[in-house]
Every structure is written in structure tokens, then in C-alpha cells.
Short mmCIF file of the C-alpha atoms (twelve columns), coordinates in Angstrom:
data_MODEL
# 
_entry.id   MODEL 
# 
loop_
_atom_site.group_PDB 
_atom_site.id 
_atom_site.type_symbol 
_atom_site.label_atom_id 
_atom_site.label_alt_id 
_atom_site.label_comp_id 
_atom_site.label_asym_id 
_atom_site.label_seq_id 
_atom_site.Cartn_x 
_atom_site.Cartn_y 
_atom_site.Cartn_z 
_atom_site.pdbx_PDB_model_num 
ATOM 1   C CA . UNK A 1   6.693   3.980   1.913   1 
ATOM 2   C CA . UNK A 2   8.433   7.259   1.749   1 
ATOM 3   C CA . UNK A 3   5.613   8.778   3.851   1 
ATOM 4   C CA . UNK A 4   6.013   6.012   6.509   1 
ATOM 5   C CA . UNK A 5   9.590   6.950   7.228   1 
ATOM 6   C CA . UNK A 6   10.956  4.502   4.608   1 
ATOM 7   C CA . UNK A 7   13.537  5.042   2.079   1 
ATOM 8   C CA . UNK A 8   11.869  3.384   -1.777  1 
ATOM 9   C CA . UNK A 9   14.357  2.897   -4.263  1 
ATOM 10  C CA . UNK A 10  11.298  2.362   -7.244  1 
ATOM 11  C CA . UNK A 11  10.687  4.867   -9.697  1 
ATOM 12  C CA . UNK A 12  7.038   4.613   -10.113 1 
ATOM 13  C CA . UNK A 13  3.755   5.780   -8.035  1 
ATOM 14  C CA . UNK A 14  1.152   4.127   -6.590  1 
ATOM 15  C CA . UNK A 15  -2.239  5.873   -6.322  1 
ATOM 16  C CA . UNK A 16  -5.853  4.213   -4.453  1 
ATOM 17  C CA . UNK A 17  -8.834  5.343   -5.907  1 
ATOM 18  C CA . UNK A 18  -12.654 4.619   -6.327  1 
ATOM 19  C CA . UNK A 19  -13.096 2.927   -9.552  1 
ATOM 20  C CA . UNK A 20  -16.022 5.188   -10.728 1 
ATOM 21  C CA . UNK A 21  -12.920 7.486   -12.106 1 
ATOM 22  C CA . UNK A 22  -11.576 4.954   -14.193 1 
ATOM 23  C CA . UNK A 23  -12.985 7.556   -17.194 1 
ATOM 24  C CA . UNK A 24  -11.605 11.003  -16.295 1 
ATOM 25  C CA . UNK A 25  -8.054  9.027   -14.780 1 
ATOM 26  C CA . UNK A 26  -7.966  7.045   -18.340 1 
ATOM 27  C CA . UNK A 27  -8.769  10.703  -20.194 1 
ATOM 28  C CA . UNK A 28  -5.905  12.855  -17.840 1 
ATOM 29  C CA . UNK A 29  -3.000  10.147  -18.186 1 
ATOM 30  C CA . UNK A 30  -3.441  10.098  -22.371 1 
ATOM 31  C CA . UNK A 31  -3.250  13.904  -22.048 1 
ATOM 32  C CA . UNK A 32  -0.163  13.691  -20.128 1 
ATOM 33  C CA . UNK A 33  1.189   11.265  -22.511 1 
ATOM 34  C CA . UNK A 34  0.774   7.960   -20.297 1 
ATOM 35  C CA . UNK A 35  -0.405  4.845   -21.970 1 
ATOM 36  C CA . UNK A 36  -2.336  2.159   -20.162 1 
ATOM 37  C CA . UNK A 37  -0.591  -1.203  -20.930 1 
ATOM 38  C CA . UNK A 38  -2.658  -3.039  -18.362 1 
ATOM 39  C CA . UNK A 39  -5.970  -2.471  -16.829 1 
ATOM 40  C CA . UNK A 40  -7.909  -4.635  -14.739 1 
ATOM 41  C CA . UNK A 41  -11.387 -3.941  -12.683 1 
ATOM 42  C CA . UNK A 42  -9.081  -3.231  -9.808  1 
ATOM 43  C CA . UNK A 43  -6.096  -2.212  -11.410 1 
ATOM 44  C CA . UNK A 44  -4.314  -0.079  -14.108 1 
ATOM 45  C CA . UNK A 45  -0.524  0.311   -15.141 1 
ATOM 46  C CA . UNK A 46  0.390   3.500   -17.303 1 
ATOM 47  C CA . UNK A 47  3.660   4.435   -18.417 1 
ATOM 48  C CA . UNK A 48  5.117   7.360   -20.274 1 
ATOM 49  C CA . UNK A 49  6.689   7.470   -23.905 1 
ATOM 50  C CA . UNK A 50  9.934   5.493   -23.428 1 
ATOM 51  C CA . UNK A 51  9.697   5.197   -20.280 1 
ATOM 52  C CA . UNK A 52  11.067  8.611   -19.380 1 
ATOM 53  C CA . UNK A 53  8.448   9.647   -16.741 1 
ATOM 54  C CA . UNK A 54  7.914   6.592   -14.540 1 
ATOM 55  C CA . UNK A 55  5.230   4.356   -14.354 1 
ATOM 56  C CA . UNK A 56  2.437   4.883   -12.388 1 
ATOM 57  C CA . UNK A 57  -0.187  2.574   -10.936 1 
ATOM 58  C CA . UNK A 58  -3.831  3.030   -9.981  1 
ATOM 59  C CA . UNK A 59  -5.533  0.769   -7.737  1 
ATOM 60  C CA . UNK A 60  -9.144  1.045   -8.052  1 
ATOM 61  C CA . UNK A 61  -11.460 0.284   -4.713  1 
ATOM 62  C CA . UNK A 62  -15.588 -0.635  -5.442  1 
ATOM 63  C CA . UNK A 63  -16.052 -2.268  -2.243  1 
ATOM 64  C CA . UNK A 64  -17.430 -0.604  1.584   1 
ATOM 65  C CA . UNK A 65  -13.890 -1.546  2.919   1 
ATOM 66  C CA . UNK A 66  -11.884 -0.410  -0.035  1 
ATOM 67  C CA . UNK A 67  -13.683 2.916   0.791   1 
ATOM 68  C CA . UNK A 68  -13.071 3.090   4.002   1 
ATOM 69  C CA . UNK A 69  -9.547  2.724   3.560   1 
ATOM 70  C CA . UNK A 70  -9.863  6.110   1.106   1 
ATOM 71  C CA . UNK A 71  -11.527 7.313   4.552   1 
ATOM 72  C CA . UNK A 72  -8.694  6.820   6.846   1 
ATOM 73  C CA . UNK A 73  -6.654  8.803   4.729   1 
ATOM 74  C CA . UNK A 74  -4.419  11.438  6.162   1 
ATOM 75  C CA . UNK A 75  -3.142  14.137  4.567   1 
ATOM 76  C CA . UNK A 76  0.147   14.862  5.101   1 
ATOM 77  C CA . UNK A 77  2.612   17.824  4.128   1 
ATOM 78  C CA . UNK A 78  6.260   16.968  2.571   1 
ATOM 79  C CA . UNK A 79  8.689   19.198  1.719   1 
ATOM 80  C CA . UNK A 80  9.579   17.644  -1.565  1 
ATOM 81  C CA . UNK A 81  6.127   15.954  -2.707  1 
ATOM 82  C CA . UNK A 82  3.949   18.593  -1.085  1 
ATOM 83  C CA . UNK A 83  0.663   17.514  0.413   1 
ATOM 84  C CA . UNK A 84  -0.857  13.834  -0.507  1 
ATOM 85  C CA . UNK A 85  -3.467  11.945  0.923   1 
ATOM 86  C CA . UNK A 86  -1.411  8.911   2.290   1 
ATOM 87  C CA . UNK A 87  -3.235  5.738   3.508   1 
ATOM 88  C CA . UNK A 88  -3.065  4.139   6.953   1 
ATOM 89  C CA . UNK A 89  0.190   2.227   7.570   1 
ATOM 90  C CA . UNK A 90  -2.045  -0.889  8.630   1 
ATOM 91  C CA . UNK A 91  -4.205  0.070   5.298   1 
ATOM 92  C CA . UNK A 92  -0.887  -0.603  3.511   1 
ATOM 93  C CA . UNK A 93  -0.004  -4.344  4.890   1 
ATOM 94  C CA . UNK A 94  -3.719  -5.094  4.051   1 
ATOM 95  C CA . UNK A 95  -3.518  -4.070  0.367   1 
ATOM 96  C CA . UNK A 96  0.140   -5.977  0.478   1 
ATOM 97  C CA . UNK A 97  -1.382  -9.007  1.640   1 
ATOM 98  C CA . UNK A 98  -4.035  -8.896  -0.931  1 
ATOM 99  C CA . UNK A 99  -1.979  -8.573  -3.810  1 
ATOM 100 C CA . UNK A 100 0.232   -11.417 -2.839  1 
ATOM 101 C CA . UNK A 101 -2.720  -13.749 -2.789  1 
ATOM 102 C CA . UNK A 102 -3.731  -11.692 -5.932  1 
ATOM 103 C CA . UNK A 103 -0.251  -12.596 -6.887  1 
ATOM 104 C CA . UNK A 104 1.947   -14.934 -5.021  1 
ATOM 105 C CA . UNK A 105 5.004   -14.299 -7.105  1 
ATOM 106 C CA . UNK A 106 4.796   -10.494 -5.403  1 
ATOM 107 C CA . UNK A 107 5.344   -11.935 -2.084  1 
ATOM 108 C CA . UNK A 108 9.017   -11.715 -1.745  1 
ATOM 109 C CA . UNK A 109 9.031   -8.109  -2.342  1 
ATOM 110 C CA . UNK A 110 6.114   -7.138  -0.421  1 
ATOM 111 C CA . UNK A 111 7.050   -9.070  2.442   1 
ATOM 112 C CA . UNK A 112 9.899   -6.785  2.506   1 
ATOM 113 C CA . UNK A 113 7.436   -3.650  2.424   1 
ATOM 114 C CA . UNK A 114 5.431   -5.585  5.369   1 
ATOM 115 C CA . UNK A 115 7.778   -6.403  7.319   1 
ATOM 116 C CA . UNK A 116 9.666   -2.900  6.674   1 
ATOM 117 C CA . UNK A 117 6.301   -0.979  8.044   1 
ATOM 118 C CA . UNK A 118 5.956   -3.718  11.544  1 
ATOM 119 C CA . UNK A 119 9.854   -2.474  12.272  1 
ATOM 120 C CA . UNK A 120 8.534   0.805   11.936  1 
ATOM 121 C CA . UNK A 121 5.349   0.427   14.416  1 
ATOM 122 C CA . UNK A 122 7.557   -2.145  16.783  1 
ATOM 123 C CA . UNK A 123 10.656  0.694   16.945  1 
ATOM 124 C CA . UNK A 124 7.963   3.269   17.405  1 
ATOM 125 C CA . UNK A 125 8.863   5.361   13.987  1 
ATOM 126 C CA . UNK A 126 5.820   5.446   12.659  1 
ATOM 127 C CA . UNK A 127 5.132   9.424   12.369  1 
ATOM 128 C CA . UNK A 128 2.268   10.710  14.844  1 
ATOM 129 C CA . UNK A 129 0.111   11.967  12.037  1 
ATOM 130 C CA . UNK A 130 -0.893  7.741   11.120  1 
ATOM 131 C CA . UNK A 131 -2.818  6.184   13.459  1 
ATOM 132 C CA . UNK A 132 -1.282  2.776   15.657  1 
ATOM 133 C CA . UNK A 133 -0.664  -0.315  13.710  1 
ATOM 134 C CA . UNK A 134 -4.330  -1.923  14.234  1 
ATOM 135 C CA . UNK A 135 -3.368  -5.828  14.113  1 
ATOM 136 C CA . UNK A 136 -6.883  -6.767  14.614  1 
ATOM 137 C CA . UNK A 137 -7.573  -5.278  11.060  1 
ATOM 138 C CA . UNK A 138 -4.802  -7.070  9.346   1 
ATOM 139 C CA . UNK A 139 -5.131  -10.410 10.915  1 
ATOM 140 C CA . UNK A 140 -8.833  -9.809  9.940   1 
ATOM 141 C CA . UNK A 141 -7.699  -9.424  6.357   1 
ATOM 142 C CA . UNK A 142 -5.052  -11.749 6.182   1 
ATOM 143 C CA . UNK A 143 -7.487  -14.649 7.107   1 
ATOM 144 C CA . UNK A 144 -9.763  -13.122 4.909   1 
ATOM 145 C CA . UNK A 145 -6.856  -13.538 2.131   1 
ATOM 146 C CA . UNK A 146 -5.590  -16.862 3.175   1 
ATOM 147 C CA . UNK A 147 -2.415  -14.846 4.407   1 
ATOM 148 C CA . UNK A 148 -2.091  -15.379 8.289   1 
ATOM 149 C CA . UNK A 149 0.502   -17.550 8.090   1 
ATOM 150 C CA . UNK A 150 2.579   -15.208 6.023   1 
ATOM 151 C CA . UNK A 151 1.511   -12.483 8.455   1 
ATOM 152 C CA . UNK A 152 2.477   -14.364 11.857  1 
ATOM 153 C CA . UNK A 153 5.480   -15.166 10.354  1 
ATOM 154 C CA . UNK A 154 6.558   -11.830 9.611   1 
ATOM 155 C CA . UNK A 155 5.815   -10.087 13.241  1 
ATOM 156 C CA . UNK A 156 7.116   -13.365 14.768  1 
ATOM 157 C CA . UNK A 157 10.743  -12.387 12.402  1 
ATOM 158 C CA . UNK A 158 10.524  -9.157  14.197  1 
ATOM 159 C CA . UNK A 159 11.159  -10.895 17.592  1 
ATOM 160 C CA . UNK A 160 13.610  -12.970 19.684  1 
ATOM 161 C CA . UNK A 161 10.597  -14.449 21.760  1 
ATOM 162 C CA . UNK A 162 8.012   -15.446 19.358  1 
ATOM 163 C CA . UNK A 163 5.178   -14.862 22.288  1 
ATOM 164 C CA . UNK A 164 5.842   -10.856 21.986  1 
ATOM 165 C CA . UNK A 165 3.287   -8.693  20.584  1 
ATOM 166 C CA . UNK A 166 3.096   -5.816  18.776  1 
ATOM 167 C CA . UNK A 167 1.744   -2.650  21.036  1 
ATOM 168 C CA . UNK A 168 -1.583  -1.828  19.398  1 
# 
């Protein structure tokens, strides 16, 4: 989010990669002194020795569009965090609307993070280096996740007249 142009107040990092390096991830976190306390095909949680370092999250992708998403990756430069591979914006709502119909109890505070990144696009502060919001993509993925309600709802929040789009 802090890549997007959005202040995060969390303490922990999110990471996307291919699940064939579940091994050397699982082998470089023990060395660093990060225990997994949750692992899933598509997910692990690791967090340091009393907590001290911040948990970190990997979300693993096995699937064509999972990949693609690793893809559309741009890299971009920060002062502070130096250079990252960052994920598309629209990338973002997508893997947001998955994990709230992974996990419905999620949705109030990713609907925050979703509705935080259409602000963005609609007040055009998205930074140049991200591509356009492509709605056709998350609608695509929303219906695919039994979400379109939840996504309608959100860019319809965004407006006074509900018949407004957002520029693609």
C-alpha cells in the first residue's frame, strides 16, 4: 500500500511468490530466526522470536494467472525500502477480493485497502510507474470469486452518481 501512495499503519510484510520456493523460503526464514506458525498450499505466516521483527507473509501463486500477476510486476525504487518488485494496483484488489471469499471475516479491512486503492485511481494518484486501474480484470475476478457485489458497491461509495465510472 505504501508503494501505491498509501500510508499502512501494519507492521508486517506481504510477499507473492511461485510456490515451487516454498523449500529455500521455509530454509532462509529459520536462518533468520522466523518460525512458520501457519502454512497453507497458498499461504504461509512466519514470525520472529517474540515478536520483535514483524511478521511476514508469503502468498504462494501455482496457477497461469497467479503468474501473470508475478509478470506485471514493476519494479520500483524507494528511498527508504530501496527497490521491490511491487504488483499491479488492479493485481492488488484481485488478491483482496480473493482472500475475502477465502475469508469473509477479512472483508472489513480489505474493503478499506480496496476502496483506499479506487480513491487513488479515481483522484488520479496512482504513481505513473503502475499501469491504469484495469476494471475489466477485477470485475472478471470478482465474479470469478462471488465478489461483484462487494466490488460495485465499493466504486459505487466512491461516487455521488452511482452511473459514474472509473476512467480505465
Amino acid at each position: 500500500m505504501g508503494l501505491y501512495g498509501l500510508p499502512r499503519y501494519t507492521a508486517d510484510i506481504d510477499l507473492l511468490t511461485e510456490g515451487r520456493c516454498w523449500g529455500s523460503i521455509s530454509s532462509i526464514m529459520e536462518t533468520l530466526a522466523y518460525t512458520c506458525y501457519q502454512k497453507t498450499e497458498s499461504f504461509a505466516q512466519f514470525d520472529s522470536e517474540f515478536g520483535v521483527l514483524g511478521q511476514i507473509d508469503f502468498m504462494f501463486v501455482n496457477t497461469v494467472d497467479g503468474k501473470e500477476i508475478l509478470q506485471r510486476s514493476v519494479l520500483v525504487k524507494d528511498e527508504l525500502m530501496g527497490k521491490n518488485l511491487v504488483i499491479q494496483p488492479s493485481d492488488y484488489i484481485v488478491l483482496k477480493l480473493m482472500a475475502i471469499a477465502n475469508n469473509p471475516d477479512r472483508s472489513p479491512k480489505d474493503d478499506v485497502d480496496i476502496f483506499e486503492v479506487l480513491k487513488l485511481n479515481k483522484n488520479k494518484l496512482i504513481p505513473k510507474y503502475f499501469s491504469p486501474l484495469d476494471m475489466d480484470r477485477i470485475f472478471l475476478f470478482a465474479d470469478r470469486f462471488g465478489q461483484r457485489m462487494r466490488i460495485q458497491e465499493l466504486v459505487e461509495k466512491l461516487f455521488d452518481d452511482s452511473t459514474s465510472k472509473i476512467e480505465l
